[in-house]
Jmol script that loads the backbone (N, CA, C; Angstrom):
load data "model"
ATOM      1  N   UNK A   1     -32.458  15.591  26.463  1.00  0.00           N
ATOM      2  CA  UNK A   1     -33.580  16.000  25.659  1.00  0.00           C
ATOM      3  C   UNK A   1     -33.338  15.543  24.229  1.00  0.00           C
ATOM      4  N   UNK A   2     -33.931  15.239  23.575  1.00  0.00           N
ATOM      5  CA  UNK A   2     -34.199  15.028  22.186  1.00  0.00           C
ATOM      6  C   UNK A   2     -34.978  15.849  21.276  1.00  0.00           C
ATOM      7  N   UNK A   3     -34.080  16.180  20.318  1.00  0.00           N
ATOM      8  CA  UNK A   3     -34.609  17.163  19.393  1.00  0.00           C
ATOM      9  C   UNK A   3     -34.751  16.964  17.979  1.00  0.00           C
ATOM     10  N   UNK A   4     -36.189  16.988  17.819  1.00  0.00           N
ATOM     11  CA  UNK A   4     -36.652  16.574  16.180  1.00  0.00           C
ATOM     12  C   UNK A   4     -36.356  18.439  15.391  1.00  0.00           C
ATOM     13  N   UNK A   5     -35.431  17.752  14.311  1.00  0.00           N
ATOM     14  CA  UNK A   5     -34.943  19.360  13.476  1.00  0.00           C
ATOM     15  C   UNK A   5     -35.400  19.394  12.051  1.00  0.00           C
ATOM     16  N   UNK A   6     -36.699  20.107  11.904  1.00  0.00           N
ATOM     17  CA  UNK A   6     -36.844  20.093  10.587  1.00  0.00           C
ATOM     18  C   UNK A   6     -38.388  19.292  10.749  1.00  0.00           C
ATOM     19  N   UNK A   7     -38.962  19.049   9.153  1.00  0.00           N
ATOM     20  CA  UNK A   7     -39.832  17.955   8.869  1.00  0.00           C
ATOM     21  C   UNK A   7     -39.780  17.289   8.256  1.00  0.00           C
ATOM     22  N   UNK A   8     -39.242  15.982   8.177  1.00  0.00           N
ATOM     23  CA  UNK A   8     -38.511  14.913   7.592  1.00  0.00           C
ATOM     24  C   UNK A   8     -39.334  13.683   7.531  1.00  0.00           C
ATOM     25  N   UNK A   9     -40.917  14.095   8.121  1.00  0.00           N
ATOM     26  CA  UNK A   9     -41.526  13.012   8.471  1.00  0.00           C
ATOM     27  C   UNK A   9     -41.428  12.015   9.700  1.00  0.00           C
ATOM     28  N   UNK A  10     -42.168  10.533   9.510  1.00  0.00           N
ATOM     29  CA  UNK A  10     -42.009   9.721  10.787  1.00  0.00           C
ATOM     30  C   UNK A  10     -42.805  10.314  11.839  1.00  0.00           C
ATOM     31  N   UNK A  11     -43.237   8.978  12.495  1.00  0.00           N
ATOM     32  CA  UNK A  11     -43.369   9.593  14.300  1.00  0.00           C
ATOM     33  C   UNK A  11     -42.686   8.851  15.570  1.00  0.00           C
ATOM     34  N   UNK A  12     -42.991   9.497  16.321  1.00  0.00           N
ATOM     35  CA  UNK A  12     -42.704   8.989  17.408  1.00  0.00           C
ATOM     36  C   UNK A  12     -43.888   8.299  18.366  1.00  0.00           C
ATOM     37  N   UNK A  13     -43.890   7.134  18.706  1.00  0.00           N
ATOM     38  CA  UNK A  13     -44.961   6.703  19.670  1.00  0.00           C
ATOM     39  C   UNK A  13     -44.298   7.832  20.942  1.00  0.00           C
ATOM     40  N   UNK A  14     -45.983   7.934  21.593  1.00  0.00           N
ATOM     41  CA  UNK A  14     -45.773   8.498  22.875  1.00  0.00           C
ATOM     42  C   UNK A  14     -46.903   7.865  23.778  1.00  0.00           C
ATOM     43  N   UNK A  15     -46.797   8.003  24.941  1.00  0.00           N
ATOM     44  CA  UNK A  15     -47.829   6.913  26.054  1.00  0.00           C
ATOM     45  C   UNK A  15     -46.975   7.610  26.994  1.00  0.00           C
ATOM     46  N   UNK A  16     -47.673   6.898  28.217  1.00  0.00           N
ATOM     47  CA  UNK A  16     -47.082   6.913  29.089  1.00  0.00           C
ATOM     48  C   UNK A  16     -45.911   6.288  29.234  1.00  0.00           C
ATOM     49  N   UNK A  17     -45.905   5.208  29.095  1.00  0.00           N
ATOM     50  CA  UNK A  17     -44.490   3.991  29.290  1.00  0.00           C
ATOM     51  C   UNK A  17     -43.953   3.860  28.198  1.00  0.00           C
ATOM     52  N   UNK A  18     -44.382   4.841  27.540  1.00  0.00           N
ATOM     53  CA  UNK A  18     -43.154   4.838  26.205  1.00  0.00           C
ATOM     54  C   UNK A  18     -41.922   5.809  25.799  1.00  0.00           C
ATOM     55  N   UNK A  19     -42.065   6.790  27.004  1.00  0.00           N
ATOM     56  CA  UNK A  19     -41.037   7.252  26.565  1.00  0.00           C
ATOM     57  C   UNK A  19     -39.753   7.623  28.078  1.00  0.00           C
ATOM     58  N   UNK A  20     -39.028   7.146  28.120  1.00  0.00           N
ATOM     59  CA  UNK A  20     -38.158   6.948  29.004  1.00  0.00           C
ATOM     60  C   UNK A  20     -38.156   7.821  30.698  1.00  0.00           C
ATOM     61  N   UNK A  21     -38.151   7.747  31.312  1.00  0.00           N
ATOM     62  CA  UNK A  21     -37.772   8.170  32.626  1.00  0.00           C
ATOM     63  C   UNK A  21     -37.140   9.799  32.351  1.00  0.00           C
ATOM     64  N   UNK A  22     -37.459  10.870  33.074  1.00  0.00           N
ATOM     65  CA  UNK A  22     -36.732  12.019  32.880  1.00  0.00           C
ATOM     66  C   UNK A  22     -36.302  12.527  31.309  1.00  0.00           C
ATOM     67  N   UNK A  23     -37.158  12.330  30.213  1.00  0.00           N
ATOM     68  CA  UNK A  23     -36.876  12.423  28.930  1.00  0.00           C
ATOM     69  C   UNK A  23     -37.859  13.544  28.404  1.00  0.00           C
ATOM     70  N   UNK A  24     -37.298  14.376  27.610  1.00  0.00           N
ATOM     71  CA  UNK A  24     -38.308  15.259  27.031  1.00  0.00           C
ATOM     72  C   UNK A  24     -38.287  15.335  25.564  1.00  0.00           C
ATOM     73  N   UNK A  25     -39.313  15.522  24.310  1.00  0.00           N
ATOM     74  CA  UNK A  25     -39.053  15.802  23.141  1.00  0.00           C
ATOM     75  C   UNK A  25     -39.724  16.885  22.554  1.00  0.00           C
ATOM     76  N   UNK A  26     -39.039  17.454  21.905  1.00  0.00           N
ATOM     77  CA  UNK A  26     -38.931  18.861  21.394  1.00  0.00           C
ATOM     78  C   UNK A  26     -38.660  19.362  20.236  1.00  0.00           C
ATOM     79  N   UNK A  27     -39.834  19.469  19.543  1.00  0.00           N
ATOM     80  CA  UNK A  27     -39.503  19.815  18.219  1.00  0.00           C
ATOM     81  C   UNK A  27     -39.258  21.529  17.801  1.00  0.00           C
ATOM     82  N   UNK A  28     -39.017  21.518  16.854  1.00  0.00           N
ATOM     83  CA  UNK A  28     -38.647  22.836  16.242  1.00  0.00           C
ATOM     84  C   UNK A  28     -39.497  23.833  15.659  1.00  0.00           C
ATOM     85  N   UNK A  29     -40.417  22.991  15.095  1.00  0.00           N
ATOM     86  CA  UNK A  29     -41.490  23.637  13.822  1.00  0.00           C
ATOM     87  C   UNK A  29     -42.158  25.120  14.639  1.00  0.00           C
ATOM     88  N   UNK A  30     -42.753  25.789  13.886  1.00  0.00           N
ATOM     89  CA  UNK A  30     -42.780  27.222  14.294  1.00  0.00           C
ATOM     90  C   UNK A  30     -43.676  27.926  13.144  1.00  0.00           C
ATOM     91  N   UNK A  31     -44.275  29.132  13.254  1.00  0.00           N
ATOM     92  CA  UNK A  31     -45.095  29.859  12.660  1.00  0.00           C
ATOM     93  C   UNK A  31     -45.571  29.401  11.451  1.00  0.00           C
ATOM     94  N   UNK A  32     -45.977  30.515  10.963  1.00  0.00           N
ATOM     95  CA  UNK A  32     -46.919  30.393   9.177  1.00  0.00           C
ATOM     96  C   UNK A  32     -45.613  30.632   7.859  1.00  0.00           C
ATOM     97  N   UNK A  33     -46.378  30.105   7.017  1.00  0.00           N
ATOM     98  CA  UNK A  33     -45.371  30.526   5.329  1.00  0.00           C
ATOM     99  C   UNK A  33     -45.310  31.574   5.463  1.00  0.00           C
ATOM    100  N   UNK A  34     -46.247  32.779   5.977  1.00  0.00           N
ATOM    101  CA  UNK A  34     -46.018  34.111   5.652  1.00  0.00           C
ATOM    102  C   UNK A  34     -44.796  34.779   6.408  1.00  0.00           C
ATOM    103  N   UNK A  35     -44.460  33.802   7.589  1.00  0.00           N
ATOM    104  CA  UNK A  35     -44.114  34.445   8.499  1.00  0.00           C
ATOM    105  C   UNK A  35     -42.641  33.926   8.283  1.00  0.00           C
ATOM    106  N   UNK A  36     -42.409  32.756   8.096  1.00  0.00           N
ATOM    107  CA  UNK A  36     -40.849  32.040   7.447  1.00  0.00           C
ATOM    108  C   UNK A  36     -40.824  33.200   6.224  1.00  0.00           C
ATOM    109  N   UNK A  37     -41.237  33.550   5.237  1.00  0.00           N
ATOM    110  CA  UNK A  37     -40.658  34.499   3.873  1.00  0.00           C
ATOM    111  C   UNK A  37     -40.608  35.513   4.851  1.00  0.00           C
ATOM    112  N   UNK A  38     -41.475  36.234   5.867  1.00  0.00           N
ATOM    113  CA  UNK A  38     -40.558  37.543   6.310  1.00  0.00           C
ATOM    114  C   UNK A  38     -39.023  37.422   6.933  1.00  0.00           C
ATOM    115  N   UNK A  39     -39.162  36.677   7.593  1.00  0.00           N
ATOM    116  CA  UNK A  39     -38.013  35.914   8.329  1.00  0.00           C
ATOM    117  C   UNK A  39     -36.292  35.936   7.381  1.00  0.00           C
ATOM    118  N   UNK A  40     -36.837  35.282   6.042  1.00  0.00           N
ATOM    119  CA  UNK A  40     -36.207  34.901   4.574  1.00  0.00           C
ATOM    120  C   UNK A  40     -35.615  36.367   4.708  1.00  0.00           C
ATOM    121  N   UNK A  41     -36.867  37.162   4.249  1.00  0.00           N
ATOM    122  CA  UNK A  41     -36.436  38.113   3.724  1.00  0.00           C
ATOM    123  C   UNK A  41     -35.827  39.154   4.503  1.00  0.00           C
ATOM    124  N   UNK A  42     -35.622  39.150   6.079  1.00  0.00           N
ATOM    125  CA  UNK A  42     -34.655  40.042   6.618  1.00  0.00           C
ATOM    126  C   UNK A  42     -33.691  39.124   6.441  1.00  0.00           C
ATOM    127  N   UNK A  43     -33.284  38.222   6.636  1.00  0.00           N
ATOM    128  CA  UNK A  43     -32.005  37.612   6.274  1.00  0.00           C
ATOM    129  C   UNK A  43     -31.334  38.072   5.397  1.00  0.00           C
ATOM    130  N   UNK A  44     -31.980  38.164   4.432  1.00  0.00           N
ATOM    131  CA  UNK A  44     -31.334  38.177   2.906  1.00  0.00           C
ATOM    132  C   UNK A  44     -30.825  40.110   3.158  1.00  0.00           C
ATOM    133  N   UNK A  45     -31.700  40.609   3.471  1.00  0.00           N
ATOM    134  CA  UNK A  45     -31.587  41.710   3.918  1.00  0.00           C
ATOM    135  C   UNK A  45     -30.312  42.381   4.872  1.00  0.00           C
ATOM    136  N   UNK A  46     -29.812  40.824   5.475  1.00  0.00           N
ATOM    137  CA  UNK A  46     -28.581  41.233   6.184  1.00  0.00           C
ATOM    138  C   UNK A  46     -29.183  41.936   7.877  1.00  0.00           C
ATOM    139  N   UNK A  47     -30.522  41.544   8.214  1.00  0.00           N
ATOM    140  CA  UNK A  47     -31.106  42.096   9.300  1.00  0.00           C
ATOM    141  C   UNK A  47     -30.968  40.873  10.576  1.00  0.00           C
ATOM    142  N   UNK A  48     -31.098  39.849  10.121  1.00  0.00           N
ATOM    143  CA  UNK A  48     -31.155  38.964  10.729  1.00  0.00           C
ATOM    144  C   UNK A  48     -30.131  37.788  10.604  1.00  0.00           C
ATOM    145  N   UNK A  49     -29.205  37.894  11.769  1.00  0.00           N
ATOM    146  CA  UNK A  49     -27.776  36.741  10.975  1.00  0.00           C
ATOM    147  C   UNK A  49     -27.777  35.775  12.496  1.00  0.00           C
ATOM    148  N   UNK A  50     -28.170  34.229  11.657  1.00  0.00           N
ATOM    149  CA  UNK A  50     -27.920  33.425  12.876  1.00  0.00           C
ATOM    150  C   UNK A  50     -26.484  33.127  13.184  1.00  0.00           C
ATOM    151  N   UNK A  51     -26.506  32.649  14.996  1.00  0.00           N
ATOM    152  CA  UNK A  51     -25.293  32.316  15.093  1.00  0.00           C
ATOM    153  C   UNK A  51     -25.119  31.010  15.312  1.00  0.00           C
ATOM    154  N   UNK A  52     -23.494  30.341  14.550  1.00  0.00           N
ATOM    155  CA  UNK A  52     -23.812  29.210  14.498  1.00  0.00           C
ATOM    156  C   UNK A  52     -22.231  28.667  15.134  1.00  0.00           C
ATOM    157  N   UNK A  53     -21.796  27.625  15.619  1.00  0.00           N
ATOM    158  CA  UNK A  53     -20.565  27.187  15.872  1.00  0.00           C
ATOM    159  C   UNK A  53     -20.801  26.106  15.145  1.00  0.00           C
ATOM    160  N   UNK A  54     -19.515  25.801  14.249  1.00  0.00           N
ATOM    161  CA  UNK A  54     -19.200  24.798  13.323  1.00  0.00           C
ATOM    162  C   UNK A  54     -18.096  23.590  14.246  1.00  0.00           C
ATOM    163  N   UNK A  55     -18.460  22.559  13.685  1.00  0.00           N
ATOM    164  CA  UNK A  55     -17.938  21.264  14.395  1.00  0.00           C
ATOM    165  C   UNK A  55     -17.734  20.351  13.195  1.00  0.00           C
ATOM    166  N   UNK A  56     -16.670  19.498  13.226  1.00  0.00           N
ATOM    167  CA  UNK A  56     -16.311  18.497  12.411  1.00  0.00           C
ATOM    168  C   UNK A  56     -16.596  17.489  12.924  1.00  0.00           C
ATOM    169  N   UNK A  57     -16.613  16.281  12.157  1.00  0.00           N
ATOM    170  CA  UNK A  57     -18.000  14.863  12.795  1.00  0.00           C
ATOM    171  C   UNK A  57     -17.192  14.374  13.660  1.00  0.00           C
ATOM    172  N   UNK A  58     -16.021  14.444  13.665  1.00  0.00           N
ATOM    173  CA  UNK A  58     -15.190  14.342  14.828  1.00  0.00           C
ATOM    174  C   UNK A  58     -15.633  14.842  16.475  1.00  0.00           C
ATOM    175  N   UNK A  59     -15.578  16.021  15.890  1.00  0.00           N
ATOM    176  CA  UNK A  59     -16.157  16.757  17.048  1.00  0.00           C
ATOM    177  C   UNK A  59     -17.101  17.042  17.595  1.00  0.00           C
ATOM    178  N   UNK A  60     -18.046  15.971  17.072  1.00  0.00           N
ATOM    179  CA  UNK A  60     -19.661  16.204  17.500  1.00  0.00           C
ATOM    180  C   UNK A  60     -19.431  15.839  19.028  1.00  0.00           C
ATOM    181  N   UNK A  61     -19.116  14.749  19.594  1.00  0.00           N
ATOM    182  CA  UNK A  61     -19.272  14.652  20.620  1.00  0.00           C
ATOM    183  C   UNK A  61     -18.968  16.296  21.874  1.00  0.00           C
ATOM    184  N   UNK A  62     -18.016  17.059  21.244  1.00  0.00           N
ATOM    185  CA  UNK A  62     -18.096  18.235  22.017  1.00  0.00           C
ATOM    186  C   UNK A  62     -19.152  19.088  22.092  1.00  0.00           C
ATOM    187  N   UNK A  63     -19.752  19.143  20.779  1.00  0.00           N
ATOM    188  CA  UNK A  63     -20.715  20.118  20.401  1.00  0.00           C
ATOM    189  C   UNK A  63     -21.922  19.557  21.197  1.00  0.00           C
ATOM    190  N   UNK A  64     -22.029  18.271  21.424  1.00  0.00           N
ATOM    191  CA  UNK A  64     -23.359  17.678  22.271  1.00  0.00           C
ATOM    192  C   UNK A  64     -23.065  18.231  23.630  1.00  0.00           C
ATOM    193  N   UNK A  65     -21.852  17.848  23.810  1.00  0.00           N
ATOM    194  CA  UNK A  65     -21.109  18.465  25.095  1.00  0.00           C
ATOM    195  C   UNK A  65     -21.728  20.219  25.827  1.00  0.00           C
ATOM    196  N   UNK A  66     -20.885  21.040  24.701  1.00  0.00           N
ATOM    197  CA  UNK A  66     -21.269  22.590  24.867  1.00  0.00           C
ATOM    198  C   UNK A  66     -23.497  22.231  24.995  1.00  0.00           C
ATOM    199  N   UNK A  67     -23.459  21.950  24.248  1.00  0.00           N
ATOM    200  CA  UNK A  67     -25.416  22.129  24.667  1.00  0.00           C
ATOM    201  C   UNK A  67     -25.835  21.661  26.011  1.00  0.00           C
ATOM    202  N   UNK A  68     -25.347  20.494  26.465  1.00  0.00           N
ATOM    203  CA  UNK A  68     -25.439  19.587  27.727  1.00  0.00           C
ATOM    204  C   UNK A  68     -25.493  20.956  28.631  1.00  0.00           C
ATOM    205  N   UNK A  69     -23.565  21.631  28.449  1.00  0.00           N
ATOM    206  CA  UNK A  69     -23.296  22.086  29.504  1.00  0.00           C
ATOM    207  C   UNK A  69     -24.302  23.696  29.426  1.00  0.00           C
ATOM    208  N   UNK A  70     -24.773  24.096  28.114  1.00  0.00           N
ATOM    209  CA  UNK A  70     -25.197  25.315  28.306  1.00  0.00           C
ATOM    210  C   UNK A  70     -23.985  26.274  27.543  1.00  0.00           C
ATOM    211  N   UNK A  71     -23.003  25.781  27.415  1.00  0.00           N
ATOM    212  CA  UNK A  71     -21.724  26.647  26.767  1.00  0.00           C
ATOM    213  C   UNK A  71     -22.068  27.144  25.355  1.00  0.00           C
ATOM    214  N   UNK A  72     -22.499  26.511  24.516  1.00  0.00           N
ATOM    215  CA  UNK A  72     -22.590  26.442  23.330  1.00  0.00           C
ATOM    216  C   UNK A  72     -22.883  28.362  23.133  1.00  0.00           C
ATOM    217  N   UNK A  73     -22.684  28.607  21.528  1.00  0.00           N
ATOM    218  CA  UNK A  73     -22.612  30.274  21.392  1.00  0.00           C
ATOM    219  C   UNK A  73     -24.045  29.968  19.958  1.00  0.00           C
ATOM    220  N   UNK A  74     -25.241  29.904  19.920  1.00  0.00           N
ATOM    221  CA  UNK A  74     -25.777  29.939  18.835  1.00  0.00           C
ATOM    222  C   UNK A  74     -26.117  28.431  18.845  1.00  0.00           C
ATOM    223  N   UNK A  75     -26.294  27.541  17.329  1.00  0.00           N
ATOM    224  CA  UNK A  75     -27.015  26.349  16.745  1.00  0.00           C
ATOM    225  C   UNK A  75     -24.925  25.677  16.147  1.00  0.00           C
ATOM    226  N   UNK A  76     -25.374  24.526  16.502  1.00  0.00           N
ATOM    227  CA  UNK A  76     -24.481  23.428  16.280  1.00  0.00           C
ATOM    228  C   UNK A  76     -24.382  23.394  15.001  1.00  0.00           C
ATOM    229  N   UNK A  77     -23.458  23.594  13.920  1.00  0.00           N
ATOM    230  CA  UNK A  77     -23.693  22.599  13.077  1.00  0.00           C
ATOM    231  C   UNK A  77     -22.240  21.538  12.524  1.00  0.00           C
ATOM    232  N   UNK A  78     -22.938  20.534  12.345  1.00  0.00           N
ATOM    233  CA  UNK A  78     -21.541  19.414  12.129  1.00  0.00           C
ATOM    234  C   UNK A  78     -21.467  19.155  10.994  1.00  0.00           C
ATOM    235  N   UNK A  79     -20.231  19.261  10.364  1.00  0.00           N
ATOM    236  CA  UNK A  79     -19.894  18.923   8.990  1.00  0.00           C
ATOM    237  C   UNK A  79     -18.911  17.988   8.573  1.00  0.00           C
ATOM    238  N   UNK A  80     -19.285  16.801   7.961  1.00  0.00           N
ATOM    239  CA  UNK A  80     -18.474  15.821   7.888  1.00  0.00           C
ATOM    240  C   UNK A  80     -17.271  15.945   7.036  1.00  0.00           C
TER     241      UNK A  80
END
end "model"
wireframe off; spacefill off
backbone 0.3
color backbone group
């Protein structure tokens, strides 16, 4: 699967024969402004704490790994 993170712009062509055999894409984007500042604001609040496993760019290939397999604990993030 392929996953667009964020809005960074660009597109993607899509068709039929354009996008690979057994392939899916999946973006992230999600609710209203009003609804990201409530979101904000339990965070900040200490109500809402994501979980994240940290990976060194080294170790990305595992971290693709843990998602593949389903292992993963929370959102990837890789830090070079």
């Amino acid at each position: 699967m392929t996953a667009i993170a964020g809005i960074g712009g660009g597109t993607v062509a899509v068709s039929f024969f354009s996008v690979p055999y057994e392939v899916s894409i999946a973006t992230t984007y999600w609710g209203s402004r009003p609804e990201l500042l409530e979101v904000l604001y339990l965070g900040a609040r200490g109500l809402v704490r994501p979980r994240t496993t940290t990976f060194a760019l080294d170790d990305a290939p595992d971290a693709y790994r843990q998602m593949r397999d389903g292992t993963l604990d929370g959102r990837a993030v890789i830090v070079p």
